[in-house]
Structure formats: structure tokens, C-alpha cells
N, C-alpha and C positions, 0 to 999 in steps of 0.2 A: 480185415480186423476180426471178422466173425470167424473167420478158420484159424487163426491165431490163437483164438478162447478155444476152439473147439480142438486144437491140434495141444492144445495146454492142458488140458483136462484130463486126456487121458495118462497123464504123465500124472503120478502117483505126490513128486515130491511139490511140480510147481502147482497139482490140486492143492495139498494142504496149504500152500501159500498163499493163494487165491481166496480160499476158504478162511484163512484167520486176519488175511485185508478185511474180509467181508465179514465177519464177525465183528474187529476192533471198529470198524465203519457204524455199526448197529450201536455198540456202545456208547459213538461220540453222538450218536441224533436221541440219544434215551438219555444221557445228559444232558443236551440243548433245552429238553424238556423240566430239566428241574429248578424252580424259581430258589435266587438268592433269599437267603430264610431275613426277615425286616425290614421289605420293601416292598409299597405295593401295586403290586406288577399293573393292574387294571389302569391307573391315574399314570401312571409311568407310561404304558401302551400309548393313552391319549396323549401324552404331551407327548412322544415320539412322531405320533401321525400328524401335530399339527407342524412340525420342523421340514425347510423347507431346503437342507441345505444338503445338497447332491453328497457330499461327501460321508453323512448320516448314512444315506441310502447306501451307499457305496460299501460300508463298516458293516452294516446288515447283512449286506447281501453275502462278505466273506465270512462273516458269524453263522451264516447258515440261520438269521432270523434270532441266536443266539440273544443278541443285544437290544434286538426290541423288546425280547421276552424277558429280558435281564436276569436269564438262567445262569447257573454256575462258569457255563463258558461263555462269558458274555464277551469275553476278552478275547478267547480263542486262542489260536497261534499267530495272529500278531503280532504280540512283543516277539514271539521268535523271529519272525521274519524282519521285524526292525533290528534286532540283535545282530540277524547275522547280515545285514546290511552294512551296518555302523562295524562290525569285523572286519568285513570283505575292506572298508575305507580306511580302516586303522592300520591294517596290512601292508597298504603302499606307502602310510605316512609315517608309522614307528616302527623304526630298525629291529627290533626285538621280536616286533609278531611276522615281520617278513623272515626273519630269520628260522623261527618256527616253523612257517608254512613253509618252507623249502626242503626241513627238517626229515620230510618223508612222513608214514607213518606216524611215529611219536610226536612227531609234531603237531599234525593235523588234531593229533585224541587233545592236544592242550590247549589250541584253539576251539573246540569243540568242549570244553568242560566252561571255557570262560565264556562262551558263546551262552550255556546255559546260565551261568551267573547273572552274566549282563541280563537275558529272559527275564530274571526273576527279579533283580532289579528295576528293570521298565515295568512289569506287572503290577508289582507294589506302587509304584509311580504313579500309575494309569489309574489305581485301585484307590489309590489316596485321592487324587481329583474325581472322580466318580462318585466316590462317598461323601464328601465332603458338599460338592457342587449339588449332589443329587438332594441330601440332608439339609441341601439350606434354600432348597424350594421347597420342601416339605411330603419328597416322595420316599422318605423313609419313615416307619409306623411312628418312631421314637429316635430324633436327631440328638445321640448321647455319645461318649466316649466306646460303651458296648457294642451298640448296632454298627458306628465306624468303622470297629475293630475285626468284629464278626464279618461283616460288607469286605474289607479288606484280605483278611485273610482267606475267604471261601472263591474271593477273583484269582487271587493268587495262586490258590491250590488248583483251581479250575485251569488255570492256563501251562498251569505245571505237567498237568497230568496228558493235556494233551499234548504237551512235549514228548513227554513219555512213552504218550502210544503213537507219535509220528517214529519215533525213533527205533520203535519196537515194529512196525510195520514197516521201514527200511531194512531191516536185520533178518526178521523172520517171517517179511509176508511178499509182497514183488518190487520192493522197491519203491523212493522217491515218497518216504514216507508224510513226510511236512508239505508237500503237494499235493498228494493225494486228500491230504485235511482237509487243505485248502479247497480244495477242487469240489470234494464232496457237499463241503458248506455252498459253496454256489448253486450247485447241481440241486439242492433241496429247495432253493430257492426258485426253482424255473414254474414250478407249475403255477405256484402264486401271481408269475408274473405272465405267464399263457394265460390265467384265467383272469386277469385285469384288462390283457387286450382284447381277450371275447366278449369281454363285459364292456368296453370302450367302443369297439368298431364293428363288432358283429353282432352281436343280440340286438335283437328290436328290430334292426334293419330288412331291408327287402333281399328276395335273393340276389339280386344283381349287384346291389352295395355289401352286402355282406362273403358274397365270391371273389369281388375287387380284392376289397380288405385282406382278406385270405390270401392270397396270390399275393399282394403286396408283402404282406408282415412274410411270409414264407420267402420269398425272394431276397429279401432285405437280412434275414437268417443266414441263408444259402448263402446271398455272396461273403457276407464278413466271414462266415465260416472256410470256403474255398479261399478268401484270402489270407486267414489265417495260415493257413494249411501250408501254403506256397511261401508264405513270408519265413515261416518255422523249417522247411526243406529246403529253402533255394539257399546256393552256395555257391561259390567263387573257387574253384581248386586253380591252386599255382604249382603249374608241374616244377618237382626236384629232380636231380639229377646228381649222383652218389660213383664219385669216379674209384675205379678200382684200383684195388691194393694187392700187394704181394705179401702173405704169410706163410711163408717157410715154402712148400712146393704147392702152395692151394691162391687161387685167384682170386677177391673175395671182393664183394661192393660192386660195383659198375648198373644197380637197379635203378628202374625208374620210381618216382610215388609225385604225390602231391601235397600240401599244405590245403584243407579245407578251411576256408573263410568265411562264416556262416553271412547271411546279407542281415539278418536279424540277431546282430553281435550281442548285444544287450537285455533281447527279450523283452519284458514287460514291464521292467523295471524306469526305465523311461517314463511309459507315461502313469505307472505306479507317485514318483517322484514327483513330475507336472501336477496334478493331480493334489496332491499333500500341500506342496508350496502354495495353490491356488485357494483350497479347502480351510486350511488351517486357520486365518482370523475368520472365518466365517463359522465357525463350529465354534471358536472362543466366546466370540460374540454373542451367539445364540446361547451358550452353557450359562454366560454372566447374564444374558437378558438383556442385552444391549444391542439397540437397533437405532440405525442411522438416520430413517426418515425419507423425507424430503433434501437432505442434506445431500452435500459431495461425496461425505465417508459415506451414506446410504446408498449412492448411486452406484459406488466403488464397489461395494459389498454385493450389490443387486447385478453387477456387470461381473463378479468370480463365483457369481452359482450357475452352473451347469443349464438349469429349469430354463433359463432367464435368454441360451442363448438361441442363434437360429429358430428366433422370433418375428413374423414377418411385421408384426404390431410395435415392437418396439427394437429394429435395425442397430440402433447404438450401445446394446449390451452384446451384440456379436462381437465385441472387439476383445472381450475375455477369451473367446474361440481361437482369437489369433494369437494370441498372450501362450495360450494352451498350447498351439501348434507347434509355436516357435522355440517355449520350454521341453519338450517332448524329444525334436532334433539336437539342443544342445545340453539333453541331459543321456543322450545317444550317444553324443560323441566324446561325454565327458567321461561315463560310463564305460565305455569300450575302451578310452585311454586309462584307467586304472587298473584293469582287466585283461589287458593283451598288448605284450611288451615286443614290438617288432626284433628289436636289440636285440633282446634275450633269444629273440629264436635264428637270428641273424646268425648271431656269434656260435649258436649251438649247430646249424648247419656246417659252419666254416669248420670247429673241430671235429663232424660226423666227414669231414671230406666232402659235403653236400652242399649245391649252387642251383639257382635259378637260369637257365638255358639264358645266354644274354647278357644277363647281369655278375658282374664282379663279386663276389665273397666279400664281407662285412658292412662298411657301413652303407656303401651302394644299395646292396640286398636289404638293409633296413630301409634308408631311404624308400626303395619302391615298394616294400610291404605297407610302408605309412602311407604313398600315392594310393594304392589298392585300396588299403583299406578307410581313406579315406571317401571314395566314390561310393562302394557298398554301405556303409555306414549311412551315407546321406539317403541311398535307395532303400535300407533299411529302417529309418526315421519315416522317411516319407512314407512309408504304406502302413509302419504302425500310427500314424495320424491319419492315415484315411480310414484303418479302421476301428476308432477309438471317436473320429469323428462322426460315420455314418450313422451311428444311434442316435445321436446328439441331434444331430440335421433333423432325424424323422422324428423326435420326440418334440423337438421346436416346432416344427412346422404341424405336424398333427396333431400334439398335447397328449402323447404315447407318455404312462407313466410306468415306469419299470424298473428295476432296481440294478437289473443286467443292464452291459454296456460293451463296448468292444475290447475294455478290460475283463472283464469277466468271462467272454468267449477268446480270446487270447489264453487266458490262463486254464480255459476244459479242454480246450484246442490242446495245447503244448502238453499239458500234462499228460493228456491222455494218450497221443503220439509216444511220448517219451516212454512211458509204461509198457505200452505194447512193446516196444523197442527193444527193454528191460528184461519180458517175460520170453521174447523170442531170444535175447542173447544166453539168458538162462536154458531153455533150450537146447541151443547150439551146443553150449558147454555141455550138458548131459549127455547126448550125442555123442561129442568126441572121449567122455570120459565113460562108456560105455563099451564105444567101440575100441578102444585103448583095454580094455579090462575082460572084451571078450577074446582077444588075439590071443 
């Protein structure tokens, strides 16, 4: 990785790209700093710390802190990322935008202009329940049609703009701009959350308990990290096999390749989804001020917060854990069926003159893409629940409070993989179009 920055650098075109990542990067954390003008922030901070409901934490931690501090971007790029979710789904169920997105090109810019629509759309949505909910507890100076308005359109403009500069840092900086947002707002978050577990399990302590500690929290690190890593690389290739043609007096086709089948088809978006579906009455609840109790809906609500599970004290809200696991796999597999059409690559083999060594051309070959990919898929579920659950485990049983979680290193993990990836095939391209230009 470090010879990758260090071998990038000296290349003239992908410095300045590096350099205006990391400029636009400084602009979005010098905005994170600026409070929405008619709300106030201090009584807001408090009732944020007394909320108890993981998915809060969770909204923080990609705001980059953002939303505790109820700055301009308290919203962030979220709604982009639900926007272009609710696309990707609309895709495979309206004939119209699959027709676009097959489109090439022109098609993709017109999905991508309504992608931003929709953004700004959700934005104001998110912006209206915000102000409204927040105005009628009394965390705004003066709860009027003005300060709604002003609240409304300053979330709006905030989440606009960093659309604006994801977009502009895919175009003119290395790439994977809207991840890179993402990724950053996490990453500003880490020390906050190092210096809660120094402040939990090492300070005070002797040296022996306080080395334990150390070693633990570091190993526990290292592994979701390494498994990260392996779950984001590992792949399935199915060798193809491209039988040769006759064109005029030239031989042509007869190559070997592969189909790569990623074993982490879906990414993060799994337990992104888990996660929402689990969260979501428990964040309403809490916004209206509405708690269960001693009741069954209380127990319900206390058994879909994260805090609550792998509790050695209280064994019977673990059953949210299992809830969570088993949404996790079957939103893996739902996800990867909207996302990767065996058919379609079936049939496009079949007219490339291209087969699987074994297997018959069309729906055979579909067939056994959907056996395949059915095994990887499960193997891919399953490790992104082990590591979405190891935080979980060690926050339950030690009372680790921290806003990261195996989603949150999933997504610095992947991204930052994929980046590198990005800045070396830019690279490679200068290379070749160098060596083409000095011949």
C-alpha cells in the first residue's frame, strides 16, 4: 500500500489528483464544524448522549460526528446512498430504467441525474422530520414557520453539496468519490472512539490489566480487519473456454479466461439493510418520545438495540443477534439476485462461442452459475455476520462503548482496497499511454 502512494506521487498527474482528494477531504471536515444557524447545538449534544439506540450511533459515526453536532452536514451523503439504493431496485422492477441502464453511456448520465433528484428529494424529507420533531421538543431557539424553513433548506443544501464534491472527487481526484465521503466521516470518528476504550479499560488499571486490555482491543481490531480483507479478495473463478473461428484466412477465439465470482457478491449492503429494518421503530420511538416500559412492545424494542445484546446479564435480548444474523444472509442473497443475472451472462457466453468445460451452453450454464453462486453467497453472508457480529459479542460482554462496528471497518476496509486498486490502474494507463507516445 505504502509503495503504491509512494510510487503515485511521483507521477505528476495522479499527485494533483491525490492532492485535490485531500483538499475536497479538508473542506467536508471544516463543514462538519459549522452549526445549523436556529438550533441549539449544546441541549441537542445532551439529548443526543442520553439516546440509547445503536442505530443513532451508527448515523454519527457515517456523519463523521456531523449529526451530533447538528452542523450543515448533519445529513451527509446518505440520502445519496439511499437514492442510489432505491435506483439500483427500481432497475430490475421498471422496464424503463433497465432499459436505460443497458443504454451504455447516455443511459447511465440519466440514471445518475434522477439519482440526484431522488438525493434531494430524501434530503428535504429527512430535513422536514428533523425540524419539525426536533422544534417540537424544543431544541430549536424559536419553533416558527422561519427557523423550519431556514433548518430545512440549510440540511438540504448541506447534503447537496456534498454530493457535489463526491462527484467532483470521482471525476477529478482518484476516484470512488461517494465512498471516499463515506469512509472519511468514519475515519474521523476512530480516535473518539480509541480514546473511550483507553478511558474504559486502560486508564486507572495496573500494568498487567491494562496490557491484557491492550492486546485484546488490538487483536479483536486485527482480526475483523484480516477478515475483512479476505472476504473483500476472495473469489470463485469459473474457467471459460472460447472455441475457435474461421475469419477469412485468420484463426481466431480458441482462448482460455475465467468468470470471477466475488464470495462477498453484495458487500456491505447486507448488513447496511439488517441493520435499517432492525433500527428503524426504535429511532421513531425514541424521536416521538415513546417508550415501551415494562411492557412486551418495551421488551421488543430493548431485544432490536444492538447495546442490549450478547449480555451475559440479561441472555434473552440475544435473540435480536439471531434476528440480525439471519436478515444479514437473506438480504445477501436477495441482493446478489437483483445484481447478477446468470441468464444474462449465460446467453452472452453462448453468442461470444464461449462454454464452461463440462457444462452445455444456455440454460445448463445458467443453471450451474446459480448452483455456484449459490454456495459463495452463503460463504459470503456468513463471514460478513461474523464480522458485523465480533464487535457486538465484545461490546456485550465488556460494555465496550463505540460507535464503530464491523460495518464501519467493512466499509474503511473495502474502500480503501478499492482506491488503491483505482490509483494503480490509473497508473498502469499512464504507463501504457506514455510508452505508446514515446515509440
Amino acid at each position: 500500500m505504502l509503495q503504491t502512494l509512494r510510487n503515485a506521487f511521483k507521477i505528476e498527474d495522479i499527485r494533483k489528483r491525490i492532492m485535490y482528494t485531500f483538499f475536497m477531504l479538508v473542506v467536508i471536515r471544516l463543514g462538519s464544524q459549522l452549526p445549523v444557524p436556529g438550533i441549539d447545538r449544546s441541549v441537542f449534544t445532551s439529548w443526543f448522549s442520553n439516546q440509547s439506540s445503536d442505530a443513532f450511533n451508527f448515523f454519527n459515526s457515517v456523519t463523521g460526528g456531523s449529526f451530533e453536532d447538528m452542523s450543515v452536514f448533519a445529513l451527509n451523503i446518505t440520502p445519496y446512498i439511499t437514492a442510489s439504493i432505491i435506483m439500483q431496485l427500481l432497475t430490475i422492477a421498471i422496464p424503463a430504467l433497465e432499459e436505460m441502464h443497458r443504454d451504455g453511456e447516455e443511459g447511465r448520465k440519466k440514471i445518475v441525474t434522477i439519482t440526484r433528484y431522488l438525493t434531494i428529494g430524501l434530503s428535504i424529507i429527512e430535513s422536514v422530520a428533523l425540524a419539525i420533531g426536533l422544534g417540537r421538543q424544543g431544541y430549536l431557539e424559536e419553533f416558527n414557520a422561519l427557523y423550519v424553513i431556514l433548518m430545512i433548506a440549510t440540511l438540504t443544501a448541506g447534503s447537496a453539496i456534498l454530493m457535489w464534491i463526491g462527484e467532483r472527487i470521482t471525476e477529478n481526484g482518484v476516484g470512488n468519490g461517494i465512498s471516499i465521503v463515506l469512509t472519511i466521516n468514519i475515519i474521523s470518528r476512530l480516535p473518539n472512539d480509541l480514546s473511550t476504550l483507553y478511558e474504559q479499560f486502560v486508564a486507572g488499571k495496573n500494568y498487567g490489566r491494562a496490557a491484557v486490555a491492550i492486546v485484546i482491543i488490538a487483536a479483536v481490531i486485527l482480526l475483523t480487519v484480516v477478515l475483512v480483507i479476505i472476504l473483500q479478495d476472495a473469489l470463485r473463478r469459473i474457467p471459460v473456454q472460447y472455441s475457435k473461428k474461421i475469419q477469412g484466412r485468420k484463426t481466431v477465439g480458441g482462448q482460455s479466461t475465467h468468470i470471477p465470482l466475488k464470495v462477498n457478491t453484495a458487500g456491505v449492503i447486507p448488513v447496511i439493510f439488517a441493520q435499517s429494518i432492525l433500527q428503524t421503530p426504535v429511532i421513531i420511538c425514541q424521536v416521538l418520545g415513546v417508550t415501551g416500559g415494562t411492557s412486551i412492545w418495551g421488551k421488543i424494542l430493548t431485544g432490536l438495540s444492538q447495546s442490549n445484546w450478547c449480555n451475559p446479564a440479561q441472555p434473552i435480548y440475544s435473540i435480536g443477534l439471531a434476528v440480525y444474523v439471519l436478515l444479514i444472509i437473506a438480504f445477501a442473497y436477495f441482493y446478489t439476485s437483483i445484481t447478477f443475472n446468470p441468464l444474462e451472462i449465460a446467453e452472452n457466453m453462448r453468442k461470444q462461442g464461449g462454454f464452461i468445460p463440462g457444462i452445455r451452453p444456455g440454460k445448463p450454464t445458467s443453471d450451474y452459475l446459480n448452483q455456484i453462486l449459490g454456495y459463495i453467497v452463503f460463504i459470503g453472508a456468513v463471514g460478513l455476520a461474523i464480522v458485523a457480529v465480533i464487535p457486538i459479542f465484545f461490546n456485550g460482554m465488556f460494555g465496550a462503548s463505540v460507535s464503530f462496528g464491523g460495518t464501519s471497518i467493512i466499509i474503511i476496509v473495502g474502500v480503501i482496497i478499492e482506491t488503491l486498486k483505482q490509483i494503480e490502474s490509473q497508473m498502469v494507463t499512464r504507463h501504457y499511454k506514455t510508452g505508446f507516445l514515446s515509440e
